[in-house]
C-alpha positions in Angstrom: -83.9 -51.3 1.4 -83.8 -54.7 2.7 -82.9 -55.5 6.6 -79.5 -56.9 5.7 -78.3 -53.9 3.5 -79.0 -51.7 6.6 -77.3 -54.0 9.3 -74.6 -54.0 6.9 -74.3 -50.4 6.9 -74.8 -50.0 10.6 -71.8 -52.7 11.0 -69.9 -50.4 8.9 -70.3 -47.3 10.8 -69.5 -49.3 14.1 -65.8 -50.1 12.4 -65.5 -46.1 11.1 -65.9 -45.2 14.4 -64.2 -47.6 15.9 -60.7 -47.1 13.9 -61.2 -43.1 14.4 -61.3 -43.6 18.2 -58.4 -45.7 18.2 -56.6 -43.4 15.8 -54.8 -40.7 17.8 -54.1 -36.9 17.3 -50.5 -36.3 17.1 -50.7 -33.1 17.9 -52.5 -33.5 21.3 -50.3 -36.4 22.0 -47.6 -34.6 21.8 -48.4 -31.9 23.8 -49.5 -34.7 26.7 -46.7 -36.7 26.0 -44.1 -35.5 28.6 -41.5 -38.5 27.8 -40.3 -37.0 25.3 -40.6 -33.2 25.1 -40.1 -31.7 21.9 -36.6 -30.1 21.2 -35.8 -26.6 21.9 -34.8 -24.3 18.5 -31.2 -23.9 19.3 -28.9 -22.1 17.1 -25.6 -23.4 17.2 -23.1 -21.3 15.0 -20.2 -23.2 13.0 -16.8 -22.5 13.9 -15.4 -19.6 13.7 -12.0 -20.1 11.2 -15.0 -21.3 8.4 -15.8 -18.2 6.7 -16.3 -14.6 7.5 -20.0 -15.2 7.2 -20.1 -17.2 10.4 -17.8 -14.7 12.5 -20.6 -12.4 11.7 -23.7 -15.1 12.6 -21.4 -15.8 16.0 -21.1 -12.0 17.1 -24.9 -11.8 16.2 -26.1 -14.2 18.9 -22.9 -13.6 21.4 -23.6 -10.4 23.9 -21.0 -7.2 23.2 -20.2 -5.2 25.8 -20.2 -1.2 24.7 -17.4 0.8 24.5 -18.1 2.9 28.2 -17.5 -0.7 30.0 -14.8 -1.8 28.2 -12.8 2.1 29.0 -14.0 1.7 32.5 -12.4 -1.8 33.4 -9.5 -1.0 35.9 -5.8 -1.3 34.6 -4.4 -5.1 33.8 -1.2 -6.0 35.5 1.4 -7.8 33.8 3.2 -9.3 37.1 7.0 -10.5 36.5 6.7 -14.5 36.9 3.5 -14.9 34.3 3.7 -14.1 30.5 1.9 -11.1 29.0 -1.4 -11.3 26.5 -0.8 -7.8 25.5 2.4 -7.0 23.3 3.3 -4.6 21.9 4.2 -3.9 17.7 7.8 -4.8 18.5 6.8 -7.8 20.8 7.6 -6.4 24.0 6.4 -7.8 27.0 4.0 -5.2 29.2 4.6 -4.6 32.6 1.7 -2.9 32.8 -1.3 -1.6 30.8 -4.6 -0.6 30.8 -6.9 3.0 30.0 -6.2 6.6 31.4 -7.6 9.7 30.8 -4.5 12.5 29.7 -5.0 15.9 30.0 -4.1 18.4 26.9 -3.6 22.0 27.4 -6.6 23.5 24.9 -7.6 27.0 24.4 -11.3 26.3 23.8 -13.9 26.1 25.8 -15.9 24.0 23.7 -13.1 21.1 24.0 -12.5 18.7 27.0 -9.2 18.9 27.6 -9.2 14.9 29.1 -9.2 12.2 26.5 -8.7 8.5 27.2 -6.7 6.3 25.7 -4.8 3.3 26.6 -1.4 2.9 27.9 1.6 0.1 27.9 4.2 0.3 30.3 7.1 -1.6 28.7 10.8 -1.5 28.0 11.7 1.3 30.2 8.6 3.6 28.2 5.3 4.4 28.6 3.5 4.2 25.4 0.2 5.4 24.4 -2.4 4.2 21.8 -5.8 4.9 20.8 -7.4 1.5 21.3 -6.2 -1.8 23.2 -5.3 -3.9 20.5 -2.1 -5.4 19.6 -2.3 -3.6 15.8 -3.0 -0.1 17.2 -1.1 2.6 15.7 1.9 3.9 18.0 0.4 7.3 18.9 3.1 8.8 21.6 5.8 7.4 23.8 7.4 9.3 27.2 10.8 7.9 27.7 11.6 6.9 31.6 15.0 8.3 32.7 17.0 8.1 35.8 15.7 11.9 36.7 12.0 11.0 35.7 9.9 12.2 38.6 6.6 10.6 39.4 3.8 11.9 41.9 0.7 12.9 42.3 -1.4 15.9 41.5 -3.8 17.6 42.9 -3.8 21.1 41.2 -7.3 19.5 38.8 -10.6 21.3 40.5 -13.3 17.9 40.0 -10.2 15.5 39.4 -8.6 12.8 41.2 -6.2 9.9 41.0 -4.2 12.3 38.7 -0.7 11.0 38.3 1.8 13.6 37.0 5.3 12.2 35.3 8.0 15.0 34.5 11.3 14.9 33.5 13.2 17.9 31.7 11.1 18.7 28.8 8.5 16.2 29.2 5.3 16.2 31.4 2.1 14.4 31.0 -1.0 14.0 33.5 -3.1 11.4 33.6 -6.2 10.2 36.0 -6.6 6.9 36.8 -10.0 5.2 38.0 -9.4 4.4 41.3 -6.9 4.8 44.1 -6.2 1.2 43.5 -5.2 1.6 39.5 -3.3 4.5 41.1 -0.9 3.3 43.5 -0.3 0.5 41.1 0.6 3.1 38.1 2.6 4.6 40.8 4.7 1.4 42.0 5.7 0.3 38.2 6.6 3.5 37.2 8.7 3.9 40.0 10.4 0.5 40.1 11.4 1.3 36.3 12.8 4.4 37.0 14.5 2.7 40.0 16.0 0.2 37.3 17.3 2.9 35.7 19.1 4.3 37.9 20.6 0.3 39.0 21.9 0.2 35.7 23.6 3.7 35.0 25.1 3.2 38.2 26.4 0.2 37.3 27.9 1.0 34.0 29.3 3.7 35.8 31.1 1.8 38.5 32.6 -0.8 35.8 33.7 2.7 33.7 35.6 4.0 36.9 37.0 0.6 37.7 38.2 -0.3 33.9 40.0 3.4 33.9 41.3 3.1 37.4 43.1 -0.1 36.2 44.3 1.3 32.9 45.7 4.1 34.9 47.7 1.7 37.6 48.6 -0.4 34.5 50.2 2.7 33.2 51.7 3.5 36.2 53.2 0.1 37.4 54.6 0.0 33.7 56.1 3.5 33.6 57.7 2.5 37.4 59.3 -0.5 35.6 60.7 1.8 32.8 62.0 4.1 35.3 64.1 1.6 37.6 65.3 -0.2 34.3 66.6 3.3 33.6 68.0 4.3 37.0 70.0 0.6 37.5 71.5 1.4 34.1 73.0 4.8 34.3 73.8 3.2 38.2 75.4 0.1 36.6 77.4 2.6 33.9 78.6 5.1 36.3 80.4 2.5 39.1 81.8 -0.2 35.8 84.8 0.9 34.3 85.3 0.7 30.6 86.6 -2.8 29.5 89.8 -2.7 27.2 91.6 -5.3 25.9 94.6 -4.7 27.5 95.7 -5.5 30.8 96.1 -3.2 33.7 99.3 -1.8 34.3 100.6 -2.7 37.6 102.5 0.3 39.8 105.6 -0.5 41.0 107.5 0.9 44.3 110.0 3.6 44.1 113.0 1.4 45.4 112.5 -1.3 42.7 112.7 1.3 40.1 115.8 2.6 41.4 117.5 -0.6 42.1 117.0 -1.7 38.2 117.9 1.5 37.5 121.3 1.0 38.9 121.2 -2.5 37.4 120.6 -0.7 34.1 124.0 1.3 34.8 126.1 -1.3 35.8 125.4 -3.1 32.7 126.5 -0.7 30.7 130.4 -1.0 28.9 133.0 1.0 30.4 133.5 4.4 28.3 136.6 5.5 26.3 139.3 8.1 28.5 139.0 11.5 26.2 141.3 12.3 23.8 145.1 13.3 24.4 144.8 15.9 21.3 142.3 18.3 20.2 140.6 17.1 17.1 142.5 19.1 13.6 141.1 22.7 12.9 138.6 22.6 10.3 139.6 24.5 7.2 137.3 27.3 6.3 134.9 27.8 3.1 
């Protein structure tokens, strides 16, 4: 091997090495590289009115909360001025809502007599469902009256916050989580029952005053009827009956007597009797 073939190979080597020096490794370069760090494997679901499928990816990735938080969040208010979320199956605004637990008279031991469910106070009713959705099945309704009777009870050994609502027939318990949720069950149930009352006593005011002015109606017309009556037979008794002759005047004694005389005087002079008795009449 000649000395040109092997500077040529040496020369060649020199430029090997040279272009794998200058090549880098991307994979160390992009570890050093800290202007532009490598992007971070985010998931990011598609919308949820897509498909079913993606509901299901969303509520994979999105935290839950279990069911024992969800029943121990206190009651929602619905205040007056703001609109209501929750509604009812016949769209009624809520006053208020939220979970309770309701005590059920059991005869086994083996039972808990408290189950939780949740309530809506609305339209003059408390109602009661299983679960706190808008589409949950009606499960029982206590209908507020003006003698509906709320307060509370302390008669539970281990239970407070017990509320207790009675009215004839009815009663239902129910505990509330806190002396807060408590006194606010308290205030709606009583300003319902309050309403109540506003309004019976109103339709019973405008009954009274509607008859009361039938009655004077009556009366003022029956009054008229009667004086009509009274200034007739009044007007009949003192008018005389009209005829259509005239009325005959009475004259004084002396005048009669005078034309009397009158009468006389104008009467011919009578005949002097008869000198001879009248001829015998000849019998049958």
């Amino acid at each position: 091997m000649t000395s040109n073939t092997l500077d040529s190979m040496a020369t060649q080597n020199q430029i090997d090495i040279r272009r794998t020096a200058t090549t880098p490794n991307r994979t160390i370069m992009s570890v050093l590289d800290h202007s532009k760090p490598p992007e971070p494997n985010y998931y990011h679901p598609r919308s949820r009115s897509s498909s079913q499928n993606s509901e299901n990816e969303f509520k994979d990735i999105t935290p839950t909360r279990s069911s024992s938080q969800s029943s121990s969040d206190n009651s929602t208010i619905r205040s007056k001025g703001r609109s209501s979320s929750w509604t009812s199956q016949s769209q009624i605004p809520a006053t208020m809502s939220g979970w309770l637990l309701r005590h059920n008279a059991t005869h086994f031991t083996f039972t808990t007599p408290w189950k939780r469910y949740y309530y809506v106070l609305s339209d003059n009713a408390l109602h009661e469902y299983k679960t706190d959705k808008s589409d949950s099945p009606h499960r029982d309704q206590l209908d507020l009256s003006s003698d509906t009777l709320v307060f509370v009870n302390e008669g539970f050994p281990g239970k407070t916050y017990v509320l207790e609502i009675r009215k004839p027939g009815r009663r239902m318990c129910l505990q509330c989580n806190d002396a807060e949720s408590m006194k606010q069950w308290m205030h709606y149930l009583k300003q319902s029952i309050a309403q109540i009352k506003r309004s019976n006593s109103l339709q019973r005011s405008a009954s009274i005053t509607n008859s009361t002015i039938g009655r004077i109606s009556q009366d003022e017309t029956s009054s008229h009827s009667i004086n009509e009556n009274t200034s007739q037979t009044m007007h009949d008794t003192h008018t005389p009956p009209i005829t259509s002759q005239p009325p005959q005047v009475i004259e004084p004694q002396s005048k009669k007597l005078s034309r009397t005389s009158s009468k006389l005087n104008d009467l011919p002079p009578q005949l002097p009797p008869p000198s001879r008795s009248p001829p015998p009449v000849p019998n049958a």
